[in-house]
Structure formats: C-alpha cells, structure tokens
C-alpha positions, 0 to 999 in steps of 0.5 A: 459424093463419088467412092473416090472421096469418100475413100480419101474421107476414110484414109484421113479418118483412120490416119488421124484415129491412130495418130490420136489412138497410139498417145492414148495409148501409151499413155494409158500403159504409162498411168497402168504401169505407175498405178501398179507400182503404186499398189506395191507400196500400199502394201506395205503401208498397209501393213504398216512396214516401211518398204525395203529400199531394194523395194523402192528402187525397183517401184522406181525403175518399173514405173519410171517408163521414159527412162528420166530419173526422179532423182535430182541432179545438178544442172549442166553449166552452159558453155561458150562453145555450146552457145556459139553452136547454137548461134551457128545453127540459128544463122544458118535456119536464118540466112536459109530462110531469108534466101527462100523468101528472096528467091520466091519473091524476085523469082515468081514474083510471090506475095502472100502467107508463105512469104510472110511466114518465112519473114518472120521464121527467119526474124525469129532464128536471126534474134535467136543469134543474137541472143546466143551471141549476147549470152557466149559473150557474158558466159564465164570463160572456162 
C-alpha cells in the first residue's frame, strides 16, 4: 500500500469514528442528564416526602432534552387536504422517479441495480398514492 491509500484509510476511519462517536455522545449526555434528575427524586424518597410539584415539573423540564412532552395529548385528526398533500408529494417522487429510469434505459441503454431500484422506489411512492387517495376518500369531510 502507497501513502495515498493509506491516508484515504485514515479520512474514512475518523469520518465514520465521529459519525459513531457524536450518537454516543449525545446519548450519553441524555442517560446523564435523566440519571441526575432521577437522583433529585431519590431524595425525597429517601426522606420519605413527596417531591413539591414545582419539583417535579422542573426534573421533567431538565430531563426532557429533545423537547417531547411526557405528557398525553390528544392526537391531531387527519384531514383530507393533508391526505391529498401527501398524495401530491408521492406522485411527484413517482412520476420523477419513473422519468429517470426511462431516460437512463432508452438514453444509455442502462440495465442493472440502479434501474431496478428506481422501479421499485417508484412502485412504492405510486401505491403510497394510492393509499393516500383511498384514505382522502374515506376521511369524514369537515
């Protein structure tokens, strides 16, 4: 092996090294931060108060560290527009997809993986469509 490769060996290894150190990482901050709020609340129990709610609303706010609510909520009904927003979106990834691979085979005369893929991506986005189309059909109007 020549310098070249050998440094092209490096760049990969502390390009994939960050991109598996910087989830590590973060997940460790988020197991620390939960882990201390956790400890505030063993206090109290350990002297057998109940924690202030002021406590225990703080404890949640510190360790709640992607900003998602532990709390319940009602979930958001779906709507015909944002069914047919979907659809949209799905024919064009469809019809997009469907032109690349027509021009890749009848322009280069291209056979293989890629093609392949692309049939299949777009055969996936055009029965996402149809399923939007069926559920914008069936959703109450309101």
């Amino acid at each position: 092996m020549d310098s070249k490769v050998i440094s092209q060996i490096i760049i990969v290894g502390l390009v994939m090294g960050g991109g598996i150190t910087i989830p590590v990482l973060i997940s460790w901050f988020d197991h620390r931060t939960r882990t201390r709020g956790l400890d505030t609340l063993r206090i109290y129990a350990e002297r057998g108060q109940e924690p202030p709610a002021s406590v225990i609303e703080a404890v949640r706010t510190v360790t709640d560290t992607w900003g998602y609510s532990t709390r319940p909520r009602a979930a958001t009904p779906q709507t015909r527009g944002n069914h047919l927003a979907h659809a949209a979106a799905s024919t064009v990834i469809a019809v997009g997809l469907a032109g690349l691979v027509w021009w890749r085979v009848s322009a280069y005369d291209e056979k293989g993986v890629g093609i392949i893929v692309g049939i299949l991506a777009a055969l996936f986005f055009a029965g996402s469509v149809a399923a939007r189309l069926v559920y914008a059909y069936y959703t109450p109007n309101k």
